[in-house]
ZAFIKOL-632033 format. One record per residue (C-alpha): residue number from 1; x, y, z. Coordinates in steps of 0.05 Angstrom, whole numbers. Last residue first. Example, Ala and Ser with C-alpha at 12.3 -4.5 7.8 and 13.67 -1.06 7.14 Angstrom:
# residues 2
> 2  273  -21  143
> 1  246  -90  156
***
This chain:
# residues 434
> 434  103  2001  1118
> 433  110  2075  1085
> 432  82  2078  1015
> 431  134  2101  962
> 430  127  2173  933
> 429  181  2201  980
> 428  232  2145  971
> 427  220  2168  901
> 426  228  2241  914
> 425  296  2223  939
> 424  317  2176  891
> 423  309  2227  839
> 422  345  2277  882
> 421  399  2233  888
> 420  405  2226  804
> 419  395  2300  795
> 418  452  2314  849
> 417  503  2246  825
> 416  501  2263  743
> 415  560  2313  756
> 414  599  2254  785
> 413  577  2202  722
> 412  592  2259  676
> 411  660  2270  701
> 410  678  2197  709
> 409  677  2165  764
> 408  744  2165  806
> 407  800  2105  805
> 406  790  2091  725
> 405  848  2043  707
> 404  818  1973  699
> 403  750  1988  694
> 402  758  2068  662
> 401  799  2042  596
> 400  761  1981  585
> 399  695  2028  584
> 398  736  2076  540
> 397  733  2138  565
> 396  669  2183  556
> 395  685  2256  592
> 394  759  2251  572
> 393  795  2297  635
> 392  839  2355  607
> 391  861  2367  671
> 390  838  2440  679
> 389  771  2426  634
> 388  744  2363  682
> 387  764  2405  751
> 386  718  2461  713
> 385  668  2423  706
> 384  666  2384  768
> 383  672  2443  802
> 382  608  2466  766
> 381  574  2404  783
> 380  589  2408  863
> 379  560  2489  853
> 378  504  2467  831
> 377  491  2418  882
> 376  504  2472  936
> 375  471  2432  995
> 374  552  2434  1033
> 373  550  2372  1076
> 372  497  2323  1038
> 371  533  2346  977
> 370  598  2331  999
> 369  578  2269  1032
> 368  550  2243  971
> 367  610  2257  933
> 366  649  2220  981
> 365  612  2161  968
> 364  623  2161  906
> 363  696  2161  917
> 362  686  2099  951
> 361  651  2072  896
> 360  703  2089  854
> 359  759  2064  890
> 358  730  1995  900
> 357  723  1983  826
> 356  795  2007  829
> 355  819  1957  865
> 354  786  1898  837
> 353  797  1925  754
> 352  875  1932  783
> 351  882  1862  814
> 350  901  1826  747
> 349  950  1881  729
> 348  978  1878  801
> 347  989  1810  803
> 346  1024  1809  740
> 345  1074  1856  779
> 344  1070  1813  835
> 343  1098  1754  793
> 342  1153  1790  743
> 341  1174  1828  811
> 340  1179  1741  842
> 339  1218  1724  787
> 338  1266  1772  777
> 337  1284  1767  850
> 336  1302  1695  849
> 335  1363  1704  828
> 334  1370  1719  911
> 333  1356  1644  926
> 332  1311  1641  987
> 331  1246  1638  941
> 330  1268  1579  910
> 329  1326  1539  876
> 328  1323  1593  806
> 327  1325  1571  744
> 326  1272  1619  721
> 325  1234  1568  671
> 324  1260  1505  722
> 323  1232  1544  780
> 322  1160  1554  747
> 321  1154  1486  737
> 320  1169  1464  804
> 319  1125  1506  828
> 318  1142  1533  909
> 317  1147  1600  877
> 316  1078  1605  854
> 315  1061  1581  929
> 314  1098  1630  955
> 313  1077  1680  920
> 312  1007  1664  934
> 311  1014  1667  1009
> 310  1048  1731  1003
> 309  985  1757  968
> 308  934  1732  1008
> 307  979  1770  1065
> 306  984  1828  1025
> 305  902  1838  1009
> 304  896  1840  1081
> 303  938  1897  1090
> 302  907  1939  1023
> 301  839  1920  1057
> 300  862  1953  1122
> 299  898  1999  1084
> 298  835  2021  1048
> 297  791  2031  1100
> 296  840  2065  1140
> 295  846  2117  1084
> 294  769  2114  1079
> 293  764  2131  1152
> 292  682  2145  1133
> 291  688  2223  1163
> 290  764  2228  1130
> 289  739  2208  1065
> 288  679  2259  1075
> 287  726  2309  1090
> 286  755  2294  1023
> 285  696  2311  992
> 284  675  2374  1034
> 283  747  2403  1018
> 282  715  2401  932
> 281  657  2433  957
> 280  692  2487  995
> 279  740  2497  941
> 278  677  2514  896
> 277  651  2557  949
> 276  718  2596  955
> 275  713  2603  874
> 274  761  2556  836
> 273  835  2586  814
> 272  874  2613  867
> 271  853  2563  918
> 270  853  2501  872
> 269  919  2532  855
> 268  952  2519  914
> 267  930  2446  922
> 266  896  2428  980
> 265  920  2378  1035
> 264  876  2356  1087
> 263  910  2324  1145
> 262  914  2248  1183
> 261  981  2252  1221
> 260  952  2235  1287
> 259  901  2191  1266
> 258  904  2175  1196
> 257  949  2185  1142
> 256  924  2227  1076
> 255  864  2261  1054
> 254  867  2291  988
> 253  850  2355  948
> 252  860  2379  860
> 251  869  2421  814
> 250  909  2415  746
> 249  953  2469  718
> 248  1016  2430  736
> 247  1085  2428  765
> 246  1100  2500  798
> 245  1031  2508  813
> 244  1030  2443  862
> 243  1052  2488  917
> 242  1023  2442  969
> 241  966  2475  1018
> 240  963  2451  1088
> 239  892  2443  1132
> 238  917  2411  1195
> 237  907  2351  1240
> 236  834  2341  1226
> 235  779  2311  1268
> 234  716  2298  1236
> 233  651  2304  1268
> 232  611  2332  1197
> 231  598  2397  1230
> 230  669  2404  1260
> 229  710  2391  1189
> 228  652  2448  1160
> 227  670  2487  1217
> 226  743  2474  1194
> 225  742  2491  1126
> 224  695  2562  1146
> 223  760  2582  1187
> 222  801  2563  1130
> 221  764  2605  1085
> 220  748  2661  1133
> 219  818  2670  1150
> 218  883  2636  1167
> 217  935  2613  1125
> 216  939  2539  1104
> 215  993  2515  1134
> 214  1054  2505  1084
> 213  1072  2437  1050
> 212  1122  2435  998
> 211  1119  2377  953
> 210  1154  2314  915
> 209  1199  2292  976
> 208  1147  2329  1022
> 207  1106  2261  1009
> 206  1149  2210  1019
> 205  1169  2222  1093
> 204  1106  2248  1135
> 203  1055  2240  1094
> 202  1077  2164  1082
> 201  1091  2150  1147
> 200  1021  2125  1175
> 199  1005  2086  1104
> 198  1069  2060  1106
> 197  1060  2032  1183
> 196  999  2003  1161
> 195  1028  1968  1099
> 194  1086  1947  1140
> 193  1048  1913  1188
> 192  1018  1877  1139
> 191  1071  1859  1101
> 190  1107  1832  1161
> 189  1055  1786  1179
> 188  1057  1764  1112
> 187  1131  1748  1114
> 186  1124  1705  1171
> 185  1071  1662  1150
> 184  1093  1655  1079
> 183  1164  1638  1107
> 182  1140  1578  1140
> 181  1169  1514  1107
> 180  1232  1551  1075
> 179  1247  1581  1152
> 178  1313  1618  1153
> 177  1323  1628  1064
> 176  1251  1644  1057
> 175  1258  1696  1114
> 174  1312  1727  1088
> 173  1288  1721  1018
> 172  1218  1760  1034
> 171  1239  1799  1085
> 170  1308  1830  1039
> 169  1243  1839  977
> 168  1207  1872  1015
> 167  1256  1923  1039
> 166  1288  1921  965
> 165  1219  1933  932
> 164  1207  2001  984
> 163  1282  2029  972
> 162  1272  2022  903
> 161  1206  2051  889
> 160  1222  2108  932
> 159  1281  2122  887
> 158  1253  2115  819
> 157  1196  2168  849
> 156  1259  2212  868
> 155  1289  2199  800
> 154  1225  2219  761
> 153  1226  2280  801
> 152  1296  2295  786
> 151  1272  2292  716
> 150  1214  2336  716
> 149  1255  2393  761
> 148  1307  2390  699
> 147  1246  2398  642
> 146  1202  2445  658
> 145  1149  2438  707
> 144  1085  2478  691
> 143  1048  2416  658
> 142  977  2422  636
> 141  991  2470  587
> 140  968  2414  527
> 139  1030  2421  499
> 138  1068  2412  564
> 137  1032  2364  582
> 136  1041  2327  516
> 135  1123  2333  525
> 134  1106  2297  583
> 133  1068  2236  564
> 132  1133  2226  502
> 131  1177  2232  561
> 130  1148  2182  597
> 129  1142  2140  537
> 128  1209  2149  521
> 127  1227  2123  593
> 126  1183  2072  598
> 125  1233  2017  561
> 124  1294  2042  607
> 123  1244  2036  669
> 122  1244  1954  670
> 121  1312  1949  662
> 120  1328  2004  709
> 119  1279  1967  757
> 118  1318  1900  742
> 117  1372  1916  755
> 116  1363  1959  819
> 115  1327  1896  850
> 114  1388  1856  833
> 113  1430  1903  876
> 112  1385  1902  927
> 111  1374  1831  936
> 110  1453  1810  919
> 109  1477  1858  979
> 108  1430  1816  1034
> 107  1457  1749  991
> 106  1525  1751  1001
> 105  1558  1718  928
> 104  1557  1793  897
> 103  1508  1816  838
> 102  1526  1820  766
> 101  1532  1752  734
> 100  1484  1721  779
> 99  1435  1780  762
> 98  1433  1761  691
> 97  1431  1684  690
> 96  1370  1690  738
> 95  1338  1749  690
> 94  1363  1708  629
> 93  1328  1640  646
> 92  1265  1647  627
> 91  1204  1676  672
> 90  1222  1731  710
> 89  1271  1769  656
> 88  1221  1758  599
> 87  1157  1772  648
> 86  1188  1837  674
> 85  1202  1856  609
> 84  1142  1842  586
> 83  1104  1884  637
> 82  1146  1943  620
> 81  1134  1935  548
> 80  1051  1930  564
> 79  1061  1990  617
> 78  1096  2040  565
> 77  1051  2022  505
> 76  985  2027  553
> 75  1014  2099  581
> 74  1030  2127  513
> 73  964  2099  475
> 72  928  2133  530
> 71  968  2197  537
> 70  957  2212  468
> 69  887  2183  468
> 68  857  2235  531
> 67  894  2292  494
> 66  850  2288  430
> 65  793  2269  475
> 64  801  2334  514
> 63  808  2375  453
> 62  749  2342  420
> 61  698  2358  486
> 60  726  2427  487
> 59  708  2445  423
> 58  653  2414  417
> 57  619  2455  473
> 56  620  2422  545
> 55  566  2405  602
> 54  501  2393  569
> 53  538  2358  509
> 52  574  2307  546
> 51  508  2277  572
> 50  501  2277  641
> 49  502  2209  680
> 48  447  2176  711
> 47  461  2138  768
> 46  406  2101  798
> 45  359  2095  862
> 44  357  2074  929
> 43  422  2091  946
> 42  460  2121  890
> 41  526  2096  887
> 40  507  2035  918
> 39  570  1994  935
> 38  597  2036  987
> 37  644  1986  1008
> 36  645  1963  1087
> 35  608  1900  1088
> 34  613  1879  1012
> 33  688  1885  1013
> 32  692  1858  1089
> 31  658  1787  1068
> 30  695  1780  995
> 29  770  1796  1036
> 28  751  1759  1092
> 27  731  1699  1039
> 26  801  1713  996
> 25  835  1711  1070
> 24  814  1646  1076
> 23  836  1615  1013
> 22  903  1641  1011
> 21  914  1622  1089
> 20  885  1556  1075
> 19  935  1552  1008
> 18  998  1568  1053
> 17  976  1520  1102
> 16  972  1471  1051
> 15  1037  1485  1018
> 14  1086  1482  1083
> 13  1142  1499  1037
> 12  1204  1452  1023
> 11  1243  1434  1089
> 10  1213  1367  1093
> 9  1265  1330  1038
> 8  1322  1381  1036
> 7  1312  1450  996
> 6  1364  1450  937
> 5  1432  1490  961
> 4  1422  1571  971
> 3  1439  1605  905
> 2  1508  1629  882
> 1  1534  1693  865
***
């Protein structure tokens, strides 16, 4: 395989436009973060968490650390190696040496075949780790799945993540290799489409890859789910209920697409094993996502946050200094693939405290809703109980731990949210009107 020729004089990459569009879309990005996120968990008052003890005995609270640092020292290992291998093959010679050796001269067959190398590359060092966070669900009982169903699993996810990195990766060095000068331009505008059209198809063709989805049946349940959906104006597609049993103890609810496809999906067991007005409470919170078009929210941001992104790429891979480590020509040469999934997935690490900052205020929010929806604040804390005791869930992770990987609050911070709102309440109460 051989790389396109070195760029001529003029046709190298339009660098300050591609550093405007960085810059601006880090300002809409700032100005529509502190517009539209929920910032204030509490509004007009403070979180207070409970205290570990006032929700769990001992017992429990040891169990579900023990487990909490098993799959913690697992999943950091297992990301840290995968990281560095993505660096190693990215950034020194060997990944471009690599995929020259084994991919074809025509580039549109090099890109995904050099993509699949260096995923099963970068997978072969998670793999034990995987396994290791497995065979701990299953100790723990909170995996059902047994071994075979695990692994094809594993393969569907390896799959998916295939099929999406080649796409972007095929716009990315097409374009790069038609337009060097303005290849950021076009391949962000593609990015963002394609993050809204993912976020509209992923319900319908990713998700029953992993689950079966079944309308919830009627009967007073559902019918009380959707006058609760009516009360709080939200419209809802459909109320199904994925047979999550048959991989894990855990329970758990989402809202996914939007629009037309937009639907509340319930885990079977949540049904089967939390009280109808514990369900109810748990539904209220993801109607509340649907009410404040979080998943819209969040792939508008998600959309936005790709352009900056392409623009930054681009700009990494218009460094001199960064082509002579991979010894690749640019963007447009297909060897250039290592590089540029050793780039985004440093990206990603650096973005995750960002992202998931956002997540948990969001999810916040949520909470409120539920509570403001339902009144049954004793109830919402004795979901969040027993949700905390089904997965296992570490009521005091690490504070590094839950700001770069925490997307929810923690337990105690979410069953802290009723006496905390209450507080504020009675305070607004006290305060003299002007």
């Amino acid at each position: 395989m051989t790389g396109p020729p070195p760029d001529p004089r003029g046709q190298r990459l339009a660098r300050r436009p591609a550093l405007v569009t960085l810059v601006v879309v880090a300002v809409v990005l700032a100005a529509l973060a502190a517009l539209t996120v929920p910032w204030d968990w509490v509004p007009g008052g403070r979180l207070v968490p409970r205290t570990a003890q006032s929700l769990f005995t001992p017992a429990q609270i040891a169990r579900a650390e023990r487990y909490s640092h098993l799959q913690r020292v697992a999943g950091w290992t297992s990301y840290a190696l995968s990281l560095a291998v993505l660096l190693v093959l990215g950034l020194t010679p060997l990944g471009a040496r690599l995929l020259r050796r084994l991919t074809p001269r025509t580039w549109w067959l090099a890109v995904p075949i050099g993509a699949l190398v260096v995923l099963v590359l970068d997978r072969l060092v998670e793999v034990p780790f995987w396994v290791a966070e497995h065979r701990t669900d299953l100790h723990y009982g909170i995996s059902r799945q047994a071994w075979g169903p695990w692994t094809v699993d594993q393969a569907k996810g390896f799959g998916v993540s295939w099929v999406v990195t080649t796409l972007a990766l095929l716009v990315a060095v097409g374009l790069a290799r038609r337009t060097p000068r303005w290849w950021f331009a076009w391949a962000a505008t593609t990015a963002l489409v394609l993050t809204l059209a993912g976020s509209f198809l992923y319900p319908l063709v990713v998700e029953p890859l992993f689950n079966r989805f079944t309308p919830m049946a009627d009967g007073p349940f559902k019918q009380s789910v959707l006058r609760l959906a009516a009360r709080e104006g939200v419209h809802v597609d459909d109320v199904l209920v994925a047979d999550a049993s048959r991989r894990t103890t855990t329970v758990d609810a989402y809202v996914s697409g939007f629009g037309d496809t937009r639907r509340i999906v319930v885990y079977d067991n949540l049904l089967h094993d939390l009280t109808p007005a514990e369900a109810r409470v748990v539904i209220a919170h993801e109607l509340g996502h649907a009410r404040n078009h979080d998943v819209l929210l969040g792939t508008g941001l998600g959309g936005i946050a790709a352009v900056g992104g392409v623009a930054l790429l681009a700009l990494l891979t218009d460094t001199e200094r960064l082509r002579r480590w991979a010894r690749v020509t640019g963007p447009g040469d297909p060897a250039a693939v290592a590089l540029m999934l050793a780039l985004v997935a440093v990206g990603g690490f650096l973005s995750s405290p960002v992202q998931n900052t956002v997540s948990r205020a969001i999810e916040a929010r949520a909470d409120r809703v539920s509570l403001a929806a339902t009144h049954a604040d004793a109830t919402f804390i004795r979901m969040q109980r027993r949700l905390a005791l089904a997965s296992l869930a570490d009521p005091t992770p690490p504070w590094l731990s839950q700001l770069w990987w925490g997307t929810h609050p923690t337990v105690l911070q979410r069953a802290g949210l009723p006496q905390s709102l209450r507080a504020a309440r009675r305070q607004a109460q006290r305060s003299p009107r002007r």
